[in-house]
N, C-alpha and C positions, 0 to 999 in steps of 0.2 A: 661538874666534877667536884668531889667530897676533896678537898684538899687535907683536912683534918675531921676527926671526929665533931661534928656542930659546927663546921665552915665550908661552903660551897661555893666555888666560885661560876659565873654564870658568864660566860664567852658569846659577847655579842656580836661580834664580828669589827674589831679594832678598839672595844672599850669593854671591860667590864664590870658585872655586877656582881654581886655577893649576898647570901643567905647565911644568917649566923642564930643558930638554936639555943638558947641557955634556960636559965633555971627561970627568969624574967618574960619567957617568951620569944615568936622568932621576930627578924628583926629582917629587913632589907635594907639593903647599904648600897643607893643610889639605884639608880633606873634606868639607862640607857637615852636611844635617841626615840623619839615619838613612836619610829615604826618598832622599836625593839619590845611595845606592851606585851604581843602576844608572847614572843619568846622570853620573856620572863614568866608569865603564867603558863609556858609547859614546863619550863625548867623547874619551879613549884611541883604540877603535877609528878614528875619526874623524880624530886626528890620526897614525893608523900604528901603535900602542902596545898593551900591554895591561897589566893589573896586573901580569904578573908580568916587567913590563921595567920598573919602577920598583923603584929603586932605595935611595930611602929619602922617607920621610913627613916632611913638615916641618911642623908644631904653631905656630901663632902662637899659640894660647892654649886654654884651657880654655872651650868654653860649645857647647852641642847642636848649634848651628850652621855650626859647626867643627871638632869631632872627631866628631860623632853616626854620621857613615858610615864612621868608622876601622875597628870590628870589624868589617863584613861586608866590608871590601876588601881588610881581612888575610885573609879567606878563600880568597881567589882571587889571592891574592901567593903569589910566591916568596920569599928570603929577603931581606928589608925590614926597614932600618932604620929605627925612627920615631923622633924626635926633637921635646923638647917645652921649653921655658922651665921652668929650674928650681923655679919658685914655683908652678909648674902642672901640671908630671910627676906628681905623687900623686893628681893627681882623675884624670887619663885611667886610670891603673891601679887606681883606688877605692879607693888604702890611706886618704884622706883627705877628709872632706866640705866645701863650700866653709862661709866662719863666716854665722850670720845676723845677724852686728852690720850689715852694712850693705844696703841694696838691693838687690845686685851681688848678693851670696849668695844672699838670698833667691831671684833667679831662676835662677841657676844650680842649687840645688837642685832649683827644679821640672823644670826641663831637665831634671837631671841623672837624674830619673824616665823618660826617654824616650833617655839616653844609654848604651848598654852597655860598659863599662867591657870594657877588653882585658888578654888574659892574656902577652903578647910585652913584652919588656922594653922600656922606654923610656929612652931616653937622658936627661938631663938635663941644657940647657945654659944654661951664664955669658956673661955679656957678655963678647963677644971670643975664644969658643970659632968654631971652625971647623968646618964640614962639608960637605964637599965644597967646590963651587965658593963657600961662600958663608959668611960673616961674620956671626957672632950679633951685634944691639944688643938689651940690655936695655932694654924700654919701657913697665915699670909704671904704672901709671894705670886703666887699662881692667880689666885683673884684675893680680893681684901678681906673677906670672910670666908678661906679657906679651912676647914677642921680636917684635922686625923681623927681616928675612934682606936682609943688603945683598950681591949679587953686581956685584962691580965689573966683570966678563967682558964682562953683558950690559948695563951700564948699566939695570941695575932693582934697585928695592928695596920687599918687599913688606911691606908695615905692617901687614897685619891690620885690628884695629878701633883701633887708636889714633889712626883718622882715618877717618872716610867722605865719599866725594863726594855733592854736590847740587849740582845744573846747573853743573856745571862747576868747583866749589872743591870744596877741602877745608876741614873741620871739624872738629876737637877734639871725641871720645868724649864723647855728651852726661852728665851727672849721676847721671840712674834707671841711668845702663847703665855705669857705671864702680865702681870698686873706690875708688877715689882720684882725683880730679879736683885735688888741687894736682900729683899729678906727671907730668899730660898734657905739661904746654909742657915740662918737664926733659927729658922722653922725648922729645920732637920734636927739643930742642936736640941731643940725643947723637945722632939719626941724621943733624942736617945736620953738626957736628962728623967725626962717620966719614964720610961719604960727601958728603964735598967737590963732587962733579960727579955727577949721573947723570940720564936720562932719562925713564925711566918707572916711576911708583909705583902700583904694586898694592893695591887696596882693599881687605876684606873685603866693604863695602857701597858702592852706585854701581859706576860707571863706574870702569877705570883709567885714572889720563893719561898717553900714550902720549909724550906729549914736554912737555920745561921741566917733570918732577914734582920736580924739587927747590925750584925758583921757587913750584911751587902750595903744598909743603910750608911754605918759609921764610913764607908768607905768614898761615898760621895762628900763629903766636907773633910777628909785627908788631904 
């Protein structure tokens, strides 16, 4: 579904993915779970595209959900940059296993049973690094090298899991499913701090809101 002109969002059935087109190139914004590779490469067809017109992978964070379709779409990519939040680069490429001090790990672990780790090098980025059309915020809490990607272009910014929708709000990454629940609202606050103005926030889970997502944003740390 074209949510905006050059935003797509890609409904996998409880998670999704997103296509974002600019002046840079297009760009995909996280992958699903292992079985969701196909359904990302019709959604491509569907929207004119195919793997190997993307341009670079963009990584909200580490967990099966979200990177589990990366290995098999590198398959059928061309030369694809992936890119992944620095606290979280080392499990996509399995130099690293998540800890089982907390919850968060533990599941990620079992995930991580059903996750195939990729051999293409991964970038690893800092709050405030740049790629392409779009602007890193660091936004630990959910796992430790959680990212947002704010693209001021399109007026969207896509959050990952540091927030999912339910009838219509947003809500702060529940407890069982976070790394760190004291540094949800910090992480909220850094992406309205960067992105003063914009339209539409992209979920990992729910609905996107297609207009007023920084209002629906502000409204979780009120």
């Amino acid at each position: 579904m074209e949510l905006r002109s050059g935003v797509w969002q890609v409904a996998l059935g409880g998670v999704n993915a997103y296509l974002v087109e600019d002046d840079a190139g297009l760009a995909l914004v996280d992958t699903g779970m292992p079985c969701h590779a196909d359904s990302v490469r019709r959604a491509l067809e569907v929207a004119g595209f195919s793997m190997r017109d993307v341009e670079r992978v963009l990584l909200t964070h580490y967990d099966v959900d979200h990177v589990g379709g990366l290995r098999s779409l590198l398959d059928s990519a061309g030369d694809v940059a992936v890119c992944c939040g620095r606290g979280d680069a080392e499990l996509v490429v399995g130099n690293r296993k998540p800890p089982l001090s907390v919850p968060k790990g533990v599941s990620q672990r079992l995930g991580g049973l059903l996750t195939p780790s990729v051999h293409t090098p991964v970038r690893a980025l800092g709050d405030g690094d740049e790629v392409g059309g779009f602007e890193v915020v660091a936004t630990p809490g959910h796992t430790p090298g959680h990212v947002a990607y704010r693209h001021e272009g399109l007026s969207t910014v896509f959050l990952g899991d540091l927030v999912r929708e339910d009838d219509g709000r947003l809500e702060l990454s529940p407890w069982l499913l976070s790394s760190d629940t004291s540094q949800l609202s910090g992480s909220v606050r850094r992406v309205l701090d960067r992105a003063p103005a914009f339209e539409t926030a992209c979920v990992g889970h729910g609905e996107p809101i297609r207009s007023e997502g920084r209002t629906a944003l502000a409204r979780t740390v009120q």
